[in-house]
C-alpha positions as CSV (number, residue, x, y, z in Angstrom):
1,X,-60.3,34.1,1.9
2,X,-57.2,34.4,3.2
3,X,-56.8,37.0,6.8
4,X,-54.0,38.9,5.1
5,X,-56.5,39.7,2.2
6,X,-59.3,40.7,4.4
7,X,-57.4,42.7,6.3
8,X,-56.1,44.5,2.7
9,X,-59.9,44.9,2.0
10,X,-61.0,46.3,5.2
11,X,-58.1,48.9,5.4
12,X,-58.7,49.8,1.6
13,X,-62.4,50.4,2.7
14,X,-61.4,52.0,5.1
15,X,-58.9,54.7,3.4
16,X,-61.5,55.3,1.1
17,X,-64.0,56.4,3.2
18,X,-61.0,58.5,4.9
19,X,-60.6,59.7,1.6
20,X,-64.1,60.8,1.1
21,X,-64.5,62.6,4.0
22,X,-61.5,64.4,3.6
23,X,-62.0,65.6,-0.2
24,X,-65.9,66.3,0.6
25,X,-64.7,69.0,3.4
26,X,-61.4,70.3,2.0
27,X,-62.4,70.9,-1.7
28,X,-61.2,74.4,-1.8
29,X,-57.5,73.2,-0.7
30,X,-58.0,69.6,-3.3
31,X,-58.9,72.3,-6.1
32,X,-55.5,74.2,-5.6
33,X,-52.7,73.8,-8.3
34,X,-49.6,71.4,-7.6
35,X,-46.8,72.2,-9.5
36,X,-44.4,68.9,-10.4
37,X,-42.0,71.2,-12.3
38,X,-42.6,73.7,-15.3
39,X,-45.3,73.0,-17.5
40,X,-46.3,69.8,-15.2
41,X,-49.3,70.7,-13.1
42,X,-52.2,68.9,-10.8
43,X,-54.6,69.8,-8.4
44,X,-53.6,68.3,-5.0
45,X,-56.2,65.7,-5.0
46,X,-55.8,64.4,-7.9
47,X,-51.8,64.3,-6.3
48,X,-53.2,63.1,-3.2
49,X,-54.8,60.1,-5.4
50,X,-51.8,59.5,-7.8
51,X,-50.0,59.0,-5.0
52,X,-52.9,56.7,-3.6
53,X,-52.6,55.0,-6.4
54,X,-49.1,54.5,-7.1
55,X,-48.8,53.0,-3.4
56,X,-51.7,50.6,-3.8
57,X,-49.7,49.6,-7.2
58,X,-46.3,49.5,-5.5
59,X,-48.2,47.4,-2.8
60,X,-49.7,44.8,-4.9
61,X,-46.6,44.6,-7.3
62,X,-44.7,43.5,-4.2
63,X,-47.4,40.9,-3.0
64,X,-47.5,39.4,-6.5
65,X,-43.8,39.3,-6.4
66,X,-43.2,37.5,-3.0
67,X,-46.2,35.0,-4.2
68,X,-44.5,34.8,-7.5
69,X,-41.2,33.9,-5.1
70,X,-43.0,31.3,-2.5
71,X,-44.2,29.6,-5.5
72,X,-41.2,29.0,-7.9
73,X,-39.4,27.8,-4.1
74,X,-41.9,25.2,-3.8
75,X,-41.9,24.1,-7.5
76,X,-37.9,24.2,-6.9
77,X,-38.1,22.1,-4.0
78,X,-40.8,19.7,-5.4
79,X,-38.1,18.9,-8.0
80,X,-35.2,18.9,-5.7
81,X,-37.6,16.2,-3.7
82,X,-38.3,14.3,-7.1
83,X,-35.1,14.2,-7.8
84,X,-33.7,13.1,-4.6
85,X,-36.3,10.3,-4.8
86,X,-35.2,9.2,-8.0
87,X,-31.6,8.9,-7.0
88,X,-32.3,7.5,-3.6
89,X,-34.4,5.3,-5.6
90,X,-30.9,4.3,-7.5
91,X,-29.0,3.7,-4.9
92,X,-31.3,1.5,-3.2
93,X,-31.2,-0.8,-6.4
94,X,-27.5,-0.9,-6.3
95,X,-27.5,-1.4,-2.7
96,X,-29.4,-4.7,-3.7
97,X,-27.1,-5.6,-6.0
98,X,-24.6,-5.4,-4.4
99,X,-26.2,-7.8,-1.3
100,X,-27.1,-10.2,-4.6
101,X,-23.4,-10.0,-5.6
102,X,-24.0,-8.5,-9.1
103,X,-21.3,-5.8,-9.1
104,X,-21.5,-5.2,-12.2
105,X,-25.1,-4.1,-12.4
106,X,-24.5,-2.2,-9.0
107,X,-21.7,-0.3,-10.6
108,X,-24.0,0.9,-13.4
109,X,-26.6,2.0,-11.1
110,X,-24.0,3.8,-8.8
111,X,-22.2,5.2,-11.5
112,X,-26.0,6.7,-12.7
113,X,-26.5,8.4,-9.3
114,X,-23.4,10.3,-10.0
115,X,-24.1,11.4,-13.0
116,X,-27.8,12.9,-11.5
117,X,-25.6,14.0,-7.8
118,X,-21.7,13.9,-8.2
119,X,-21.4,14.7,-4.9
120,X,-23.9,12.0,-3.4
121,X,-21.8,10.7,-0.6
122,X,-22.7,7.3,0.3
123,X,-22.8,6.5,-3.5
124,X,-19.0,7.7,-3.5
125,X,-18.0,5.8,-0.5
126,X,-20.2,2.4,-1.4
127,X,-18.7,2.7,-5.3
128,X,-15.3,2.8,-4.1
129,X,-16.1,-0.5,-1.9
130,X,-17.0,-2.6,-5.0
131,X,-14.4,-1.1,-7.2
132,X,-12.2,-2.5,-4.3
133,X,-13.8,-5.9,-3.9
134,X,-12.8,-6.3,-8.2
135,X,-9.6,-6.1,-7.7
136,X,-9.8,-1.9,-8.9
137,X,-8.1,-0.6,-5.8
138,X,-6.8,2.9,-8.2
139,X,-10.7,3.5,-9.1
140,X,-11.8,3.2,-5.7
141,X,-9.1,5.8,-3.9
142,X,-10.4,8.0,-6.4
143,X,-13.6,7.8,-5.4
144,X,-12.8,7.5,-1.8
145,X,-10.5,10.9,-1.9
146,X,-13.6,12.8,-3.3
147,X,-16.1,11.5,-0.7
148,X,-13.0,12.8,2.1
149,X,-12.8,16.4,-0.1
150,X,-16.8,16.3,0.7
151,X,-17.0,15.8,4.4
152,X,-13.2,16.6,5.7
153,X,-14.4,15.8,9.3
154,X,-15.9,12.2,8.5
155,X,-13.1,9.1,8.8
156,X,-15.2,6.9,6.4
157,X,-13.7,7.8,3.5
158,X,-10.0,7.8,5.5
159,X,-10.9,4.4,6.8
160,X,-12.0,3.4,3.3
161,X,-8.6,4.3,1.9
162,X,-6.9,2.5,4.5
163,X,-8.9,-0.5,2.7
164,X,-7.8,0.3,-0.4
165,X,-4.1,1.1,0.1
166,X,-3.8,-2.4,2.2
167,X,-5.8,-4.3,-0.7
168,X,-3.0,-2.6,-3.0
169,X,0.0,-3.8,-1.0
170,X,0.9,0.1,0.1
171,X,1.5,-0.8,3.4
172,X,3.5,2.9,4.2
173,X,0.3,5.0,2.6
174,X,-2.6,2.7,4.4
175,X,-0.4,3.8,7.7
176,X,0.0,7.6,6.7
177,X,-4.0,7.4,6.4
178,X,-4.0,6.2,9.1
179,X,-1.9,8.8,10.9
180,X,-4.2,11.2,9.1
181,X,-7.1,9.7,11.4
182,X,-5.5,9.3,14.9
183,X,-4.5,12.8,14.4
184,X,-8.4,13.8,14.1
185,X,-8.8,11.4,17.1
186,X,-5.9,10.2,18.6
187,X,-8.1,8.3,20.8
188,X,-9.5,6.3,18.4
189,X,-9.2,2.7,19.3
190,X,-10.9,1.4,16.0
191,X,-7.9,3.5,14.2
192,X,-5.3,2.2,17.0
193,X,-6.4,-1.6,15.8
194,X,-6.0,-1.5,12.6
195,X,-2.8,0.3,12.7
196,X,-1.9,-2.5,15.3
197,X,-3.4,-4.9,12.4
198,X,-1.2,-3.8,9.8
199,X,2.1,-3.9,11.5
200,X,1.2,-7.7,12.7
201,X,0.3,-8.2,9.0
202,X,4.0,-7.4,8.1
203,X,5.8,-8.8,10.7
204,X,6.8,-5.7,12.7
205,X,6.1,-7.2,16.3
206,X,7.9,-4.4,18.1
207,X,5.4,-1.8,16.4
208,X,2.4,-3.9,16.7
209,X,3.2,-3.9,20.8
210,X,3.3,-0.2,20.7
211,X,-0.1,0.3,18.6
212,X,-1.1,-2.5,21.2
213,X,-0.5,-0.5,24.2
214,X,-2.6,2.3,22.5
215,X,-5.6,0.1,22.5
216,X,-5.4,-0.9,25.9
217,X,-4.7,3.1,26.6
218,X,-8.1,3.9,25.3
219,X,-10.0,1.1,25.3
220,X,-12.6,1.1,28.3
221,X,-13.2,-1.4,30.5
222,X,-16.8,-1.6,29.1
223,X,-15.6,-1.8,25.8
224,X,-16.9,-5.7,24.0
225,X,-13.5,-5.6,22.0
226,X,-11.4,-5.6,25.1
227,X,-11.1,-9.4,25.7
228,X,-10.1,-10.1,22.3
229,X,-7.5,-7.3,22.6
230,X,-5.9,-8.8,25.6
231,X,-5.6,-11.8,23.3
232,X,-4.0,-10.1,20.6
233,X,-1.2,-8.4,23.0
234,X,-0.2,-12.0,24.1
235,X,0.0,-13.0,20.4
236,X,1.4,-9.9,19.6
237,X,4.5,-10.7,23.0
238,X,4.6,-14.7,22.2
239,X,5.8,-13.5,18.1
240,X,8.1,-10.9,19.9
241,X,9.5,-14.4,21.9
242,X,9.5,-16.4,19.3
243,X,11.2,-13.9,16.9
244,X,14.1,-13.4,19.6
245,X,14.4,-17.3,19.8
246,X,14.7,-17.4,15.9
247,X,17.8,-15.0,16.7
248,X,19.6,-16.8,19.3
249,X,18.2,-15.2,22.1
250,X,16.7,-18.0,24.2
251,X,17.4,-16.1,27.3
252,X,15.2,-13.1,26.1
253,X,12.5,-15.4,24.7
254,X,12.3,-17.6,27.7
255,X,11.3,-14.4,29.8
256,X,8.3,-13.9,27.5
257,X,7.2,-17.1,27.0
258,X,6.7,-17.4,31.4
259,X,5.1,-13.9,31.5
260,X,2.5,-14.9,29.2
261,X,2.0,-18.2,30.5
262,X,1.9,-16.8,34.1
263,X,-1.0,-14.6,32.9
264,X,-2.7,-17.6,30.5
265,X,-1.5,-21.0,30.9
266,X,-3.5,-22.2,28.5
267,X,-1.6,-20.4,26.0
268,X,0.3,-23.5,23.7
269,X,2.3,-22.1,21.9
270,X,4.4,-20.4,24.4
271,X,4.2,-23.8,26.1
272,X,5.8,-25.5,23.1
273,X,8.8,-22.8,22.7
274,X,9.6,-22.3,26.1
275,X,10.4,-25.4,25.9
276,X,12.3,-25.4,22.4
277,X,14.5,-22.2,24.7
278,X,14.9,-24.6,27.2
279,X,16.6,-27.1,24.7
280,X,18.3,-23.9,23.1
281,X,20.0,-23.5,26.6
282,X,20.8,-27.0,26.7
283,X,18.8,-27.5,29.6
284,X,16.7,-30.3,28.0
285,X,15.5,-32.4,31.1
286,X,13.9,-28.7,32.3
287,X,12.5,-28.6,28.6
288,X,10.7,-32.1,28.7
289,X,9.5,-31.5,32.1
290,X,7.9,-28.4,30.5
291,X,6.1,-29.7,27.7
292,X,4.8,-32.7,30.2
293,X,3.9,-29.6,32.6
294,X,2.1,-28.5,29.2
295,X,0.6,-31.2,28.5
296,X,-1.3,-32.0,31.9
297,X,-2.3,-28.6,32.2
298,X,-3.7,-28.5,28.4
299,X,-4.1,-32.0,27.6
300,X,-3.3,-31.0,23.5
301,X,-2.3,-33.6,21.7
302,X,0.8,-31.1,20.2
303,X,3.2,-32.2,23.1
304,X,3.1,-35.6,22.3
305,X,4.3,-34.7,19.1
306,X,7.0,-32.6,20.0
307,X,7.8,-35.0,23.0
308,X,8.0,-37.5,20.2
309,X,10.0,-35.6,17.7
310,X,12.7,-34.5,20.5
311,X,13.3,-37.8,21.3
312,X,13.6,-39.6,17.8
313,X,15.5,-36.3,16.6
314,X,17.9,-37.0,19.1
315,X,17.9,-41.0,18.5
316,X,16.6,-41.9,21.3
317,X,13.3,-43.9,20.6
318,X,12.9,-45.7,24.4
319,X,13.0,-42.0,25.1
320,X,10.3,-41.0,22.9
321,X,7.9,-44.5,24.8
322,X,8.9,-43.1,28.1
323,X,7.3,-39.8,27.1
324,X,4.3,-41.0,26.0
325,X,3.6,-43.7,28.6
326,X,4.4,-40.9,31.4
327,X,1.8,-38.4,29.7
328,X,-0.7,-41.7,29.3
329,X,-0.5,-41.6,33.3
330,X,-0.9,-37.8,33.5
331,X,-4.3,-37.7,32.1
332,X,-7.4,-39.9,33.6
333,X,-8.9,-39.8,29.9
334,X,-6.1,-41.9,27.9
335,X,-7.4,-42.0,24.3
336,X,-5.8,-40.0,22.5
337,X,-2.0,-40.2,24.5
338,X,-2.5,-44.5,23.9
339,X,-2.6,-43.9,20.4
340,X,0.0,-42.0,20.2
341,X,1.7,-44.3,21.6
342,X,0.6,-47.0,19.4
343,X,1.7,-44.9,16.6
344,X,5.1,-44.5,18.0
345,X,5.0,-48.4,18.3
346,X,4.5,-48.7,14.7
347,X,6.6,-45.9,13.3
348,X,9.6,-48.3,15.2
349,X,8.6,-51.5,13.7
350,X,7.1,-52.9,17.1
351,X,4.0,-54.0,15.7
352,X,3.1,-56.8,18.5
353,X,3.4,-53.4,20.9
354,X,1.3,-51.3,18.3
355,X,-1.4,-54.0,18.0
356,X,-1.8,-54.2,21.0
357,X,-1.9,-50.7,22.3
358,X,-4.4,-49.6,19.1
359,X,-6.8,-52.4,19.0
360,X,-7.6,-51.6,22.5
361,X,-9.1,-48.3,21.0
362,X,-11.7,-49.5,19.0
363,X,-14.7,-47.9,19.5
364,X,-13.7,-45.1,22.1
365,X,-13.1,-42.6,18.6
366,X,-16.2,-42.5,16.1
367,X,-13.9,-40.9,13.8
368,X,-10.0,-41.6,13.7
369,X,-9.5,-42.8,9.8
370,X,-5.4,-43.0,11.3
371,X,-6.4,-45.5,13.8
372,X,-8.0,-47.8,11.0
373,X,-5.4,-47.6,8.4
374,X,-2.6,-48.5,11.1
375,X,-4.6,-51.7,12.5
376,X,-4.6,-52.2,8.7
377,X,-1.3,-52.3,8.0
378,X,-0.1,-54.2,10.8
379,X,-2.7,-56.8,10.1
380,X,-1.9,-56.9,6.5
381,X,2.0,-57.1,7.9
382,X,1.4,-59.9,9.9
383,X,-0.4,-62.1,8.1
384,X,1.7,-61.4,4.7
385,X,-1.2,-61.3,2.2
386,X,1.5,-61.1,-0.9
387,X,0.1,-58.4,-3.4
388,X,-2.8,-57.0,-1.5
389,X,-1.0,-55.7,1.2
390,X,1.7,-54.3,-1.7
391,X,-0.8,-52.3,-2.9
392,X,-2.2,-51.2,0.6
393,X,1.3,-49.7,1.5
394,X,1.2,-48.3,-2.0
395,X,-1.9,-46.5,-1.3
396,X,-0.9,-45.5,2.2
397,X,2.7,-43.9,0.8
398,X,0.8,-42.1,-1.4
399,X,-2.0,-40.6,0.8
400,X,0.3,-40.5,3.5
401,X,-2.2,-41.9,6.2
402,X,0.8,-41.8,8.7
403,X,0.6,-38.5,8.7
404,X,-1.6,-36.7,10.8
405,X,-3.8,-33.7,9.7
406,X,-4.3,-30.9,12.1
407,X,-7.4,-28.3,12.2
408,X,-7.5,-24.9,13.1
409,X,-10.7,-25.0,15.8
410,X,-11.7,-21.7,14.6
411,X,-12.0,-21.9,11.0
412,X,-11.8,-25.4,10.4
413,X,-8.8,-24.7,7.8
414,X,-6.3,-28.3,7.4
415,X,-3.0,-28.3,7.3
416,X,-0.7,-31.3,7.5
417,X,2.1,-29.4,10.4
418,X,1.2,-28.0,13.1
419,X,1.9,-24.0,13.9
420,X,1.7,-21.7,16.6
421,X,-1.1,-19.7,14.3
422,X,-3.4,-20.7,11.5
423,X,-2.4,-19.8,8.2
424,X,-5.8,-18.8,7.2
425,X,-7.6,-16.9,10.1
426,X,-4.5,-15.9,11.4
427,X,-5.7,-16.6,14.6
428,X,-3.3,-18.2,17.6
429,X,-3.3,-21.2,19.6
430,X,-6.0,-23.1,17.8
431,X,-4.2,-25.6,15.8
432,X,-4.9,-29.4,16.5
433,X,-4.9,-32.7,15.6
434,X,-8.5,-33.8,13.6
435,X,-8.9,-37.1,15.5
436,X,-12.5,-36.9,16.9
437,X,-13.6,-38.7,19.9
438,X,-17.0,-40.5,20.7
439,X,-16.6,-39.2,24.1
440,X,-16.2,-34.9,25.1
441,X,-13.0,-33.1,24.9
442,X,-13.3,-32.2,28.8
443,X,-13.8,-35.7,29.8
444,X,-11.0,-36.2,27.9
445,X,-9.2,-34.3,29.5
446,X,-8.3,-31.9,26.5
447,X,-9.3,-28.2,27.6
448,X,-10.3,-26.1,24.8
449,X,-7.9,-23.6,24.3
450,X,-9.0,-19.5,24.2
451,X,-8.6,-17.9,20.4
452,X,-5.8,-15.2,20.3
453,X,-6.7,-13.4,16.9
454,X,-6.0,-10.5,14.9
């Protein structure tokens, strides 16, 4: 028995024994006539106990009303509960199909959460992801600009859009979002990046300098994006350089490229176009002393190309052997600038030189397929072997085994010229030649360079 009840008892007990003493010693005043109104009369105790009465009635009609109340609430919320399990339930399954890569089975079970919640949040922000990922950018702002109506104050859904917009090619509405968000937060660095991120996507250098200095603004000093942000505002200044030397403007460019390589001179590609200003300015012997300056600081096999390609672009192969027997001497690890060399010595039609410069590589690479095909050729060249070595040079033209392939260190993307920045990742300073060595980079002399990234 519940206390509320036995208290309900006791006082009703109790009331009615008031009750009985009071009517057993007041009978002459109980047996009086109470008049209501005309023609409507009582004694006053049977008033006293219609009144009684009617407040014991009143009293229990209220009980039975709030219990009536307590227990619709918890039959409401048991089915609120059931319900929420069932579409929690939902989304879990689409949330696995998603990680399985079945979209199309996640979009069915997303799309049946929304029809039990239309206003289920995460349903509304993960649907609009897949929609995305399909190529269904409209769908997915849809759904994206009703999860923002929900929760105004959340930037998931502005962040989402920002997605979508860029995936679509709007380029001026992804940055409008974004304004949206840095004017909830204008210290947001995650918003600063990506706005940073979408101006270096199109090209717009100056911009992408001023989102930079936003990130570096707000960015703390604890903060484990920070070093690759550095990275980026030297990418960000060596495109600014290189830009300004696309122009004419070798003066201007040549004071970026020193800054940055006074603060990283590991950085190549400033390396490489400083000296390209240098030439601009027609102050070549300052140029080549660069990109040897380069090259013993870096030991990257790009400056003897471009040491190479200066000289024979200028018709001046002796030149181009000077370059790469000074940078053989500049180096105590001389793989890689010998067969450079050797290459140079084969590209000119000096095969007793080549021969002799390549064959005293074997085994010091594991894998250099260029190497292999070059001793071929000036073998097969030597010894005139009639139709075999026909065929040889046909297969070599048309693989184009001469040519060297170059890597991009962090996402081991090919590509058959080398660039300041990989096509692919998009990330600077990480181009190279794919010519593996038996022996270590570092005792090779060939420092690995740092990643500059988006």
């Amino acid at each position: 028995m519940r206390v509320r009840t036995f208290l309900i008892l006791v006082l009703l007990v109790l009331a009615l024994l008031a009750a009985s003493t009071f009517f057993s010693r007041n009978q002459e005043i109980l047996s009086a006539d109470f008049q209501y109104w005309e023609g409507a009369t009582l004694t006053v105790g049977q008033t006293l106990l219609l009144f009684f009465l009617a407040g014991i009635l009143i009293t229990f009609t209220v009980g039975l009303a709030r219990q009536f109340g307590v227990m619709m609430e918890k039959r409401r919320q048991r089915r609120a509960s059931r319900k929420m399990d069932e579409i929690e339930e939902e989304y879990g399954r689409a949330l696995v199909a998603v990680l399985e890569g079945r979209e199309d089975d996640a979009l069915g079970h997303f799309r049946a959460v929304l029809e039990r919640d239309s206003r289920h949040f995460n349903t509304l922000l993960k649907l609009g992801e897949v929609l995305r990922s399909g190529g269904r950018q409209n769908e997915a702002i849809e759904y994206h600009r009703k999860a923002h109506h929900l929760r105004e104050e959340d930037t998931r859904p502005l962040y989402a859009l920002v997605e979508d917009y860029e995936a679509k090619g709007d380029m001026d509405r992804a940055r409008a979002v974004l304004g949206k968000i840095i004017g909830l937060n204008k210290h947001s660095v995650a918003a600063w990046r990506k706005l940073r991120e979408l101006h270096a996507k199109e090209g717009h250098w100056d911009k992408a300098l001023e989102a930079q200095k936003q990130v570096e603004k707000y960015a703390g000093g604890s903060d484990p994006g920070r070093p690759a942000d550095e990275r980026f505002g030297k990418g960000i200044r060596f495109q600014i350089g290189a830009d300004a030397l696309a122009k004419g403007e070798a003066k201007e460019a040549l004071a970026v490229f020193r800054k940055i390589l006074k603060e990283d001179s590991g950085f190549l590609p400033a390396h490489i176009d400083l000296g390209r200003a240098l030439v601009h300015m027609g102050q070549d012997s300052e140029a080549v002393q660069a990109w040897y300056n380069g090259f013993e600081l870096t030991g990257s096999p790009i400056f003897l190309t471009t040491l190479e390609e200066y000289y024979l672009g200028n018709e001046q192969p002796l030149g181009a052997i000077e370059a790469l027997k000074h940078c053989i001497g500049l180096v105590r690890k001389d793989t890689v600038p010998r067969f450079y060399l050797g290459k140079l010595y084969f590209r000119l039609e000096m095969l007793d030189d080549a021969l002799a410069v390549l064959s005293s590589l074997h085994g010091r690479a594991s894998y250099a397929p260029n190497l292999h095909y070059l001793l071929g050729r000036i073998h097969e060249r030597r010894n005139n072997q009639g139709e075999a070595a026909s065929e040889y040079r046909k297969v070599i033209k048309e693989m184009e085994l001469i040519q060297l392939e170059y890597i991009c260190r962090n996402c081991n993307e090919t590509v058959m010229e080398w660039t300041s920045r990989c096509p692919s990742c998009r990330t600077w300073n990480q181009i190279e030649v794919n010519f593996m060595e038996e022996i270590s980079l570092e005792e090779l002399g060939l420092s690995p360079a740092p990643i500059y990234s988006d």
